[in-house]
Each structure stands twice: as structure tokens, then as C-alpha cells.
C-alpha positions in Angstrom: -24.4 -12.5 -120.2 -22.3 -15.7 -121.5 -24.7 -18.9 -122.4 -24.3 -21.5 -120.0 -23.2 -24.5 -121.8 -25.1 -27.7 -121.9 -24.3 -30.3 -119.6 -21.7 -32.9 -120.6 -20.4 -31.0 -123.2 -16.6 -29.7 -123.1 -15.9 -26.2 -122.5 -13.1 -26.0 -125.3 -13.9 -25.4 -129.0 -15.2 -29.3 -129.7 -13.7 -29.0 -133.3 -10.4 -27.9 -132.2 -10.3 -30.5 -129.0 -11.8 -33.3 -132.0 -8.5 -32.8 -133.1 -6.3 -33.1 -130.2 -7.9 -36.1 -129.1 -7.1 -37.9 -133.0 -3.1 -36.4 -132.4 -3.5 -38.2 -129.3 -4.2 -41.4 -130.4 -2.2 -41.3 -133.5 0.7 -41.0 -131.2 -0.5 -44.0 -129.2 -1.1 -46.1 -132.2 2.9 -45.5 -133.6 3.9 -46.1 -130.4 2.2 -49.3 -128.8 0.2 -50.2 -131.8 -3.4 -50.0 -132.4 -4.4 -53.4 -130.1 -2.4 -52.8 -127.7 -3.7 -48.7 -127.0 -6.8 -48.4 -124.3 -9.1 -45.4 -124.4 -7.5 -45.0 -120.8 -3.8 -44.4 -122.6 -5.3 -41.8 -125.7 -7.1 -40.3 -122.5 -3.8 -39.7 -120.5 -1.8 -38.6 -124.0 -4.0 -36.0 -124.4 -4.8 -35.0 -121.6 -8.6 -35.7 -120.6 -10.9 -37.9 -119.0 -11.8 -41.4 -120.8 -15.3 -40.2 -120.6 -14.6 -37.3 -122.7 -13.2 -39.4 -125.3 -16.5 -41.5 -125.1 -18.3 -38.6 -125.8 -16.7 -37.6 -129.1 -15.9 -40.9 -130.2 -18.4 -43.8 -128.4 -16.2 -46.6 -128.0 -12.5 -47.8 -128.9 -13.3 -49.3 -132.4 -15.2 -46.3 -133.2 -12.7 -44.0 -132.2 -10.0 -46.4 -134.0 -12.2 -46.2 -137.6 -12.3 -42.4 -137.4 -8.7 -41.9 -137.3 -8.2 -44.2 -140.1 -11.0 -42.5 -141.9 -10.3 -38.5 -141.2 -6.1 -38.8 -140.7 -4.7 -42.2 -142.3 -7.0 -42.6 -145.5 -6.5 -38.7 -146.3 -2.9 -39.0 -146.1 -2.7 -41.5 -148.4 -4.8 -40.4 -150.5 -3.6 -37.0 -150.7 0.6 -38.3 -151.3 -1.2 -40.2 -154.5 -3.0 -37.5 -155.6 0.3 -35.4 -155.9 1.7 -38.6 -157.5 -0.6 -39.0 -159.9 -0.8 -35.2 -161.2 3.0 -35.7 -162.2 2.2 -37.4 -165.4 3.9 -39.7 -167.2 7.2 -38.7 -166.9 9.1 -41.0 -165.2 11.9 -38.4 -163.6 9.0 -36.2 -162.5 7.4 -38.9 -160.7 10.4 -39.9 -158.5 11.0 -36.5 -157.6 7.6 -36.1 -156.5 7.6 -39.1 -154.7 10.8 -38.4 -153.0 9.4 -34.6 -152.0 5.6 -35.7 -151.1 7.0 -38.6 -148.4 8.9 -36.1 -147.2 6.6 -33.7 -147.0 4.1 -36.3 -145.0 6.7 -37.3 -142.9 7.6 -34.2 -141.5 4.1 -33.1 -141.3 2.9 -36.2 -139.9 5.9 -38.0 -137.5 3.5 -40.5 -136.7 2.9 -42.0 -139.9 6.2 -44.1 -140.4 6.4 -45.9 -137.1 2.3 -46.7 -137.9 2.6 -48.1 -141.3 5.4 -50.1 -139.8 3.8 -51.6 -137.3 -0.2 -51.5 -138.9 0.7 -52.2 -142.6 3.9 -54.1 -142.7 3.8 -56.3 -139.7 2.5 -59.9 -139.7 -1.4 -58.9 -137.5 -1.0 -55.1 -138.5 -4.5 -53.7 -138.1 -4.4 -51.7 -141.3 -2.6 -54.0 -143.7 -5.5 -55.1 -145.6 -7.6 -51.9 -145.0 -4.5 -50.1 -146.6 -4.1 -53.0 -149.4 -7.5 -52.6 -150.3 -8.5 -49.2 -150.9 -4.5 -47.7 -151.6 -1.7 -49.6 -152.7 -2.9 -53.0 -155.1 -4.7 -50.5 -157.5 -2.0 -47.7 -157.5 1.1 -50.4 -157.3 -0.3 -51.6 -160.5 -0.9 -48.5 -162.8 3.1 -47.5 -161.2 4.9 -50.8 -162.7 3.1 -50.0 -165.9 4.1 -46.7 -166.0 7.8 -48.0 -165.3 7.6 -50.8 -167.4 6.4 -48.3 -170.5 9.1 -46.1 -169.6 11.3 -49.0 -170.0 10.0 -49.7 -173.2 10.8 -46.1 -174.8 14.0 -46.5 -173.5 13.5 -43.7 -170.2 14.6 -46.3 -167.7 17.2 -48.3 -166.7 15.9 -52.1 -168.2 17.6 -54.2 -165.8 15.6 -52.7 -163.4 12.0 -55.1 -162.4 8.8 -52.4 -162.5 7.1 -54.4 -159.7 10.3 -53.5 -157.1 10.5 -50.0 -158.1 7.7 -48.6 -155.3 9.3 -51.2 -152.2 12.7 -49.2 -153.4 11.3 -45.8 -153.7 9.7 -46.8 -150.1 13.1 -48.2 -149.4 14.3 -44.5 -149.4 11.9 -42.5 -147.7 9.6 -43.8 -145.4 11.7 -46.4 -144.2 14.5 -44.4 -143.1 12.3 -42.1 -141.2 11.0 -44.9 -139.8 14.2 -45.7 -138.5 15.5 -42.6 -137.5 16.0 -42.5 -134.0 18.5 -45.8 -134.3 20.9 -44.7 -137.1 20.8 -41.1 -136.0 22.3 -42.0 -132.9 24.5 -44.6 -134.4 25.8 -42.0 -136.5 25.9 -39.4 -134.5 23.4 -37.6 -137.6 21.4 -35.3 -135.7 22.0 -32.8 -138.4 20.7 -34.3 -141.1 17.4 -33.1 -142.0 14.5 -33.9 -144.0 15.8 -32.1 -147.6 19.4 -33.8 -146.8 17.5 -37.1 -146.9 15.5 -36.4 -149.9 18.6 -35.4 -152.0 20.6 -38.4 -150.8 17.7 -40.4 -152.3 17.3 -38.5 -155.8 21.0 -39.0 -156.2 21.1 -42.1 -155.7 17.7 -42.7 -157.6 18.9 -40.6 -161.0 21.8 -42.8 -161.3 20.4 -46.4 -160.4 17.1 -45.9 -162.4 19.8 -44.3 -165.4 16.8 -41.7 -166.5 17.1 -40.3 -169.8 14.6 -37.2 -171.1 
């Protein structure tokens, strides 16, 4: 005899339907931004009532704080952890940067279009969340890792260490970002996800002038 469930509670698996409803709103938030998404529109994405969305997540901040906490914060943090375990070595570094953004993006489509809108924009909801806890500490162990590298005589010295992570950003997350526009304007439907990461080591290896 199957146990009746308790009342109010969903009939799908909660943990996989948790889920759903945090791809739901990620997709709201890349598309119309974080202010401007209702509970009514993540309801409608993912197919449910508002009220089920209450019940897993009470209201819209709450709801807002536990993407940022269970998908946006791991990401991050998970791209700098594969940073970090590529040492020292400069070369190693950029090609783990170039594979791990690539790797997020296409595992995550929502991210560039959010960090465009959330992080970079004048307002974004996540700039100084995102300034905070990710990028002022890791931006400044990066420029003096360049600027060491620099200093043996690894990388290219004209170069500024502060500029390096906006032009390693430059050619990866920002083209995603922007995707949809120049693939149409270039009719580059066929370009995929390794095309773009070798377009960017090539021309990283000979602009950063790497030496073992």
C-alpha cells in the first residue's frame, strides 16, 4: 500500500524538483536580471505554481540568496580552485584558465549573460557580493604571480600584471557572453567551445611571449 503523502508537499522527488526550480531562476536572472525577475516568472520557467516555489524557498530574497549560495558561489569557487592547483607556472595557469571558463560555460550557459549583467553592470546585484568573497583576494595573489613571472624572465614585461585577468576574461567569458550577436554576424554557428579556447591560447602564447 503506497504512503499517502503529507499535505502541501510536492509529489516529485523534492531534491530533484529543488533543482529545477534553481535552473529556473538562474535562467530568469541572465535573462531579465535578478530585480527585475518575480517569483510569478521563475514559477512560469519552470513550470509550477508560485506557491510551490514559496514552499521550498519562502520568499524572493530568500530564494535569490540560495542560488547565489548553492549555484553562483560554487562555481566560482570551484573554476579558482582548478586555478589555483596549477601552480606557479605561468603557461599552466593560462591554459587552465582558458579550459576551466570553458568548461563552466558550457556547463553552466547561464553564467556569462549573469555576471554581465549582476557583476559588471553599474546596480548589478552581485557586484560587491562577488568582489568581496571572489575576485579582490584572488586578483591580487594572480598579478603577483605574473609580476614574479615577469621577474624570472617567463613573461612578456611590457605586459601590466594587474590587466592580465580583465584580458584572460577578455577571451573567454566575454565572448560567450556575446555569442548569439557575433555568431549571427558571422554566420559562426560552427564554431564551438574547444575552437574558441584554442583561438584564445594562440593568441595568449604569443602576446604573453611565455618562455619554460
Amino acid at each position: 500500500m503506497t504512503k499517502a503523502r503529507s499535505p502541501g508537499r510536492p509529489a516529485r522527488d523534492s531534491a530533484d524538483l529543488r533543482h529545477s526550480l534553481l535552473d529556473a531562476a538562474l535562467v530568469c536572472y541572465a535573462r531579465e536580471g535578478i530585480a527585475s525577475t518575480s517569483v510569478k516568472a521563475i514559477a512560469a520557467e519552470a513550470g509550477v505554481t508560485p506557491a510551490l516555489l514559496h514552499y521550498y524557498f519562502g520568499n524572493r530574497d530568500q530564494l535569490r540568496d540560495a542560488v547565489v549560495g548553492e549555484r553562483v558561489l560554487p562555481l566560482l569557487a570551484e573554476v579558482q580552485q582548478k586555478l589555483e592547483a596549477a601552480g606557479d607556472d605561468v603557461g599552466q595557469f593560462v591554459t587552465t584558465f582558458v579550459a576551466a571558463m570553458g568548461e563552466a560555460v558550457t556547463q553552466n550557459p547561464w553564467w556569462p549573460a549573469l555576471w554581465v549583467r549582476e557583476v559588471l553592470s553599474e546596480g548589478g546585484a552581485l557586484r560587491e557580493l562577488v568582489i568581496e568573497q571572489v575576485v579582490r583576494d584572488f586578483t591580487a595573489v594572480m598579478t603577483e604571480r605574473f609580476a614574479a613571472a615577469q621577474r624570472a624572465g617567463r613573461l612578456n614585461a611590457a605586459l601590466d600584471p594587474r590587466l592580465l585577468i580583465v584580458s584572460l576574461l577578455g577571451l573567454t567569458l566575454f565572448p560567450a557572453a556575446g555569442s548569439h550577436i557575433w555568431r549571427e554576424a558571422l554566420g559562426a554557428d560552427d564554431i564551438t567551445s574547444e575552437d574558441l579556447q584554442r583561438h584564445a591560447l594562440a593568441l595568449l602564447s604569443r602576446g604573453l611571449e611565455l618562455q619554460p
